[in-house]
C-alpha positions in Angstrom: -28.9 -5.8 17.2 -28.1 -3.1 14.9 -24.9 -1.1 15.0 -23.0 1.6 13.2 -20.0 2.6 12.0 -17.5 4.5 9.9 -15.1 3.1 7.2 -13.2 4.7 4.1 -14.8 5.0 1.2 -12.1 2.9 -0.6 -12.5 0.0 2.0 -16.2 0.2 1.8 -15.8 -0.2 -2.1 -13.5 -3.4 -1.7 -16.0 -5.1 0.7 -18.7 -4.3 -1.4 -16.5 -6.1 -4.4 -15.7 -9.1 -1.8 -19.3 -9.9 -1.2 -21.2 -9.4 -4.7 -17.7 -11.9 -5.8 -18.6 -14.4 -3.1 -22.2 -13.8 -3.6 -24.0 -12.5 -0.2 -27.4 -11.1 -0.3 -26.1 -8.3 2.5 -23.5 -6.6 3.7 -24.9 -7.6 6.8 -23.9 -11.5 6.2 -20.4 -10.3 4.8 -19.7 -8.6 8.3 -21.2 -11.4 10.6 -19.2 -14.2 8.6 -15.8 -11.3 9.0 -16.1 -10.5 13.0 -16.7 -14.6 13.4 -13.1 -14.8 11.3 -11.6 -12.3 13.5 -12.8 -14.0 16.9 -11.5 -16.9 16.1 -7.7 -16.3 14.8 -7.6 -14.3 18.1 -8.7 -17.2 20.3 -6.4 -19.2 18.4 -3.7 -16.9 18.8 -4.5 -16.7 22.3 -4.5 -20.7 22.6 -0.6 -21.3 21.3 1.4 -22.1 23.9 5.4 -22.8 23.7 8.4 -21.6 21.5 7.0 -20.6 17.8 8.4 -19.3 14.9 6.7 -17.4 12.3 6.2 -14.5 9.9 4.4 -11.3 11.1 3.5 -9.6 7.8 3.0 -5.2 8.5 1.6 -3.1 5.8 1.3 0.6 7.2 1.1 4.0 5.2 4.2 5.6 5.2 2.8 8.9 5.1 1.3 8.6 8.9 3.5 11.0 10.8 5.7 8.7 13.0 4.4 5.2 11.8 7.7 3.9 10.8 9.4 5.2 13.9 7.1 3.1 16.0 7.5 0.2 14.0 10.9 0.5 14.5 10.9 1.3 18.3 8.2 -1.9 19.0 10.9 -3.9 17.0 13.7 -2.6 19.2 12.0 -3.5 22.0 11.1 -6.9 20.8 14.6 -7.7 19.2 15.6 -10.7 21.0 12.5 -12.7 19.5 13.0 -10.7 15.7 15.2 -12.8 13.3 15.3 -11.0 10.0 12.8 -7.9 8.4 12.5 -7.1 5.1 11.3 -3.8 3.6 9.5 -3.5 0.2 7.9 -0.5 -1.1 4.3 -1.6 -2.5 3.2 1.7 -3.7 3.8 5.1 -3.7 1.8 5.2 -0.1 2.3 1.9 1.5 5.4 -0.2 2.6 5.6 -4.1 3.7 8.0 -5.0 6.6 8.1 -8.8 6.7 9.4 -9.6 9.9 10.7 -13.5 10.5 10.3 -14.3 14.7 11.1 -17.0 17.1 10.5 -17.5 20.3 8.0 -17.7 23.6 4.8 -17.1 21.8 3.5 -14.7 24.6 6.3 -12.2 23.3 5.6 -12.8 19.7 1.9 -11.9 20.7 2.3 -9.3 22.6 5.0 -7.9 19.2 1.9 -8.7 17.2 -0.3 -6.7 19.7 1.6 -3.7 19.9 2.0 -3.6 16.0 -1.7 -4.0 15.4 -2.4 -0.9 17.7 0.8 1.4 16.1 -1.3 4.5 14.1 -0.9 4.2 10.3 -0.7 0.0 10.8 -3.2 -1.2 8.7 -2.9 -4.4 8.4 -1.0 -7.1 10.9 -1.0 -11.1 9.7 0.5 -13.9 11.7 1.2 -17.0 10.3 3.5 -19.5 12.8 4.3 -22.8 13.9 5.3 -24.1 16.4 9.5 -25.0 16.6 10.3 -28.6 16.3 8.4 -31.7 15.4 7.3 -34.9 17.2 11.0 -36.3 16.3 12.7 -33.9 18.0 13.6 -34.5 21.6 
């Protein structure tokens, strides 16, 4: 089935660079193999069941009117499962909030949810585990 759809010119650029590096004959594969990649971390996601803790990593343009006052409100809201965040400054443009969390991983992904869909988000990783071990009792 063919499709269409709009992207920046400067993300364009870099998935153009990501596919001649990792040598696809089409842009076509390139998108296939990166919607496959997206389904499954979000079944995965969607599969964790239990108390996690993890990382959520933001990066978000500081410029987009009112992007940092969500962040801040969805973090407010979410407080009792946010341990720590940390702010760098990665350009002139865009900011990092690193943001430690534990907790019922239903809130933590629904945190990660709500960031994802904040205006001037533009990217939202997740990388947990879940709390304890086997030895633990």
């Amino acid at each position: 089935m063919r499709i269409s759809m709009s992207l920046p010119r400067s993300l364009l650029k870099e998935f153009d660079e990501v596919i001649d590096d990792r040598g696809y004959r089409s842009r076509s594969k390139g998108i296939r193999d990166a919607i496959k990649d997206y389904i499954v971390r979000y079944r995965w996601m969607n599969e964790m069941k239990g108390e996690y803790i993890g990382i959520l990593a933001v990066i978000y343009d500081h410029h987009y009117t009112g992007v940092m006052e969500d962040l801040t409100d969805v973090q407010h809201r979410f407080r009792q499962y946010i341990n720590a965040v940390m702010h760098l400054h990665m350009s002139e443009d865009h900011c990092l909030e690193v943001i430690v969390v534990k907790g019922d991983v239903e809130y933590i992904r629904s945190l990660t949810e709500k960031i994802m869909r904040l205006k001037g988000v533009e990217h939202v990783k997740l990388t947990s585990t879940a709390t304890g071990s086997p030895d633990n009792t």
